[in-house]
C-alpha positions as a Markdown table, in Angstrom:
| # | Residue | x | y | z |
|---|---|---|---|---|
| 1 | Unk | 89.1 | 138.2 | 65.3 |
| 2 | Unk | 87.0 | 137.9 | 68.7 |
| 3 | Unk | 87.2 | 140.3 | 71.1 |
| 4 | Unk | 88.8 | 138.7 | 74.4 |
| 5 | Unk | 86.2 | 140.4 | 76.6 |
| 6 | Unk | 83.2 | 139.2 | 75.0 |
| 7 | Unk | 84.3 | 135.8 | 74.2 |
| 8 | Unk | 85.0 | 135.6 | 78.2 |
| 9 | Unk | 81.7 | 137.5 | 79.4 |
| 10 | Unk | 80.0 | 134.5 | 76.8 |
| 11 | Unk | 82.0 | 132.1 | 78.4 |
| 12 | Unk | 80.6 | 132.8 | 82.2 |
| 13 | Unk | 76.9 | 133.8 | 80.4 |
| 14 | Unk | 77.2 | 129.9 | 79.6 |
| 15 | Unk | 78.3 | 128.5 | 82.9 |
| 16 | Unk | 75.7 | 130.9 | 84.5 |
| 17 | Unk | 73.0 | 130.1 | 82.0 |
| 18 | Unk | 74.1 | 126.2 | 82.4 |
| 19 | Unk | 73.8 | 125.8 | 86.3 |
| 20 | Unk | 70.6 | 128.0 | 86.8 |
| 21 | Unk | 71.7 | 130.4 | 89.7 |
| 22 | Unk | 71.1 | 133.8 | 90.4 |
| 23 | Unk | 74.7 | 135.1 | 90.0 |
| 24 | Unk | 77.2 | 134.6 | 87.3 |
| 25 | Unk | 81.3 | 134.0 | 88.3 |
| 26 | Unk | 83.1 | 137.3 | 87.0 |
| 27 | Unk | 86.3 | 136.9 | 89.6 |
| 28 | Unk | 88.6 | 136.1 | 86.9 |
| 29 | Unk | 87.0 | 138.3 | 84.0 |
| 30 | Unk | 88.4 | 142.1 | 82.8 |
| 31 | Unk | 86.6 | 144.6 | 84.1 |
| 32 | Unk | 84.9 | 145.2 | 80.9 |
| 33 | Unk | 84.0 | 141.3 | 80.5 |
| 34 | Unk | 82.7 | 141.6 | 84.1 |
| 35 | Unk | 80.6 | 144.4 | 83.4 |
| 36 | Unk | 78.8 | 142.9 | 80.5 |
| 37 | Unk | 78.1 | 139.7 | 82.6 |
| 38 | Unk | 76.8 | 141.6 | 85.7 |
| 39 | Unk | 74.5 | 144.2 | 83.3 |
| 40 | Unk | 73.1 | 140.7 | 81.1 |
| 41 | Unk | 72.9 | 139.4 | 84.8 |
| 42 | Unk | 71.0 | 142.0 | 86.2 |
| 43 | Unk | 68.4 | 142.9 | 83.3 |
| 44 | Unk | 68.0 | 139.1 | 81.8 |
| 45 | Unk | 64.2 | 139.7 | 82.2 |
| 46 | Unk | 64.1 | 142.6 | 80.5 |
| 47 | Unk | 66.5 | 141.1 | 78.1 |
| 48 | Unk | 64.7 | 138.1 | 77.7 |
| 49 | Unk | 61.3 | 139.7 | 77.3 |
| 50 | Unk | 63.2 | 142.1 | 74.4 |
| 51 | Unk | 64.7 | 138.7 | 72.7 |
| 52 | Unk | 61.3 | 136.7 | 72.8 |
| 53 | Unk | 59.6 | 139.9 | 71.6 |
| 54 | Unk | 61.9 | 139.4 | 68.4 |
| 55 | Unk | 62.6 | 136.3 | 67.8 |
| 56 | Unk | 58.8 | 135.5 | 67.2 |
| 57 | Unk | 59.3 | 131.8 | 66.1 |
| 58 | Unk | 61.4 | 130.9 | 68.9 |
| 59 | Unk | 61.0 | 130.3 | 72.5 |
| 60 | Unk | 64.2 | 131.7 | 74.4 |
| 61 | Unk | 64.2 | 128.5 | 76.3 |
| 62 | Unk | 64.4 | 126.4 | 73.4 |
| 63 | Unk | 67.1 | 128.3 | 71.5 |
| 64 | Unk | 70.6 | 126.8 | 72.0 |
| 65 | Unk | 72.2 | 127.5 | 75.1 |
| 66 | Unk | 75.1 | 129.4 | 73.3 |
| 67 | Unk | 72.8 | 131.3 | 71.0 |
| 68 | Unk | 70.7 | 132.4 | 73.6 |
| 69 | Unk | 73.7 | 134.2 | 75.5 |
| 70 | Unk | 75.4 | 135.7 | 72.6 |
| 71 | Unk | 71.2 | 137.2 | 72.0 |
| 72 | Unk | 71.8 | 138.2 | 75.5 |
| 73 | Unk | 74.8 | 139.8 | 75.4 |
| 74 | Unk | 74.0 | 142.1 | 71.9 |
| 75 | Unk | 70.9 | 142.9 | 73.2 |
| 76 | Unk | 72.3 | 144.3 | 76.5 |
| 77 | Unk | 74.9 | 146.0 | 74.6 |
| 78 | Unk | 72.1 | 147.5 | 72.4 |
| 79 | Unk | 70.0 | 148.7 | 75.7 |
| 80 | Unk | 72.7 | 149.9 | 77.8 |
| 81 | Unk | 75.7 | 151.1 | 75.9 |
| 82 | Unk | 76.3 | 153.9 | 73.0 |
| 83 | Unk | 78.0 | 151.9 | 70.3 |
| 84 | Unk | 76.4 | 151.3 | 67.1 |
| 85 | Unk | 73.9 | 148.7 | 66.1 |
| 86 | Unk | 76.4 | 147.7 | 63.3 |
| 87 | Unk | 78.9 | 147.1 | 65.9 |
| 88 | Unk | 77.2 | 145.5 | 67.9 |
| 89 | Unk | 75.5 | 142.9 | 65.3 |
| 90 | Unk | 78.8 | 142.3 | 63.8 |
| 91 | Unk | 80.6 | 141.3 | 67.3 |
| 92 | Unk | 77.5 | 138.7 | 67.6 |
| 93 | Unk | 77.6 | 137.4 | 64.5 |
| 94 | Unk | 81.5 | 136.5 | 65.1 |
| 95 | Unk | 80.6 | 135.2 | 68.1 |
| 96 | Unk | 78.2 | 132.7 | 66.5 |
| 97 | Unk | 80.6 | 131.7 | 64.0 |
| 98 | Unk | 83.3 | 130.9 | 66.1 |
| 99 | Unk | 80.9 | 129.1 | 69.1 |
| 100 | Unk | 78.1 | 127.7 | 67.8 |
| 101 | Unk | 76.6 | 126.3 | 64.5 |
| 102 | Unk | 77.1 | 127.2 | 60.9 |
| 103 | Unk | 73.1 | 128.8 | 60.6 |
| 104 | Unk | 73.3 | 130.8 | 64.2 |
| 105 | Unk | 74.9 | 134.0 | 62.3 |
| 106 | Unk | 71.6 | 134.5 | 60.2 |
| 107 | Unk | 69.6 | 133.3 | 63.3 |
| 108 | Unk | 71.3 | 136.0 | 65.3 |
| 109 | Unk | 71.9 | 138.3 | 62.7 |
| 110 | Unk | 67.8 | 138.4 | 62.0 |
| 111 | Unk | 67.1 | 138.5 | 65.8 |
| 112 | Unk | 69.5 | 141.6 | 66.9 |
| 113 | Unk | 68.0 | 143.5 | 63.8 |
| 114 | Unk | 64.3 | 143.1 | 65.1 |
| 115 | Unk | 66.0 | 143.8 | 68.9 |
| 116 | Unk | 67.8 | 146.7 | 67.5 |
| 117 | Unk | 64.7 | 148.4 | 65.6 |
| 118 | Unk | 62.8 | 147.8 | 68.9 |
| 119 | Unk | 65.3 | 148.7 | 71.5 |
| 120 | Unk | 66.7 | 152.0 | 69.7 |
| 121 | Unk | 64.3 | 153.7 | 67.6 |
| 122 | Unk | 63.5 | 156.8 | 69.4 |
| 123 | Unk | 65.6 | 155.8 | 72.5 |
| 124 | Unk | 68.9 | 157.0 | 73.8 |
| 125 | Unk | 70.5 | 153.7 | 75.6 |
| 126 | Unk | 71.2 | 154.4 | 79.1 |
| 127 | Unk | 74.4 | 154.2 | 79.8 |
């Protein structure tokens, strides 16, 4: 089963990814939801920069617009929070499978590893 917050924080990534701006809609998002939208908000370059540094085949521009925010969202749970990288994978990887196309589970599932190893070995995240 999908977690309500992150399938809403994906939801707004999309809109926000989709119409370009500078600030994502979070008024009717949980706290939590909110929180994961403002934090892949606020870091996307860094994010972005960590993705692109993985996924060495693929332009982040060029991935599918829902792939590319559920990338966004792991990897900021993988920088900034304290659960595990097993978690955090697996949440992605339903994510895919319930949004976007039958192959993005071992796409993302192949990215977030390479983010993971790069993002948490020897690091503590902050926050």
């Amino acid at each position: 089963m999908i977690e309500r917050d992150r399938a809403d924080a994906l939801g707004a990534l999309y809109a926000w990814d989709s119409t370009e701006t500078d600030t994502a809609e979070t008024e009717d998002l949980s706290p939590r939801a909110a929180h994961l939208v403002g934090g892949v908000v606020s870091n996307a370059k860094a994010i972005d920069q960590a993705i692109g540094d993985a996924a060495t085949s693929w332009r982040i521009e060029r991935m599918a617009v829902v792939d590319r925010n559920i990338l966004r969202l792991a990897t900021f749970e993988l920088q900034h929070t304290k659960l595990s990288r097993a978690i955090v994978i697996d949440e992605a990887i339903r994510l895919a499978k319930e949004f976007s196309t039958a192959g993005s589970g071992k796409f993302i599932n192949g990215v977030l590893e390479k983010v993971a190893t790069n993002v948490r070995d020897g690091q503590e995240p902050s926050s």
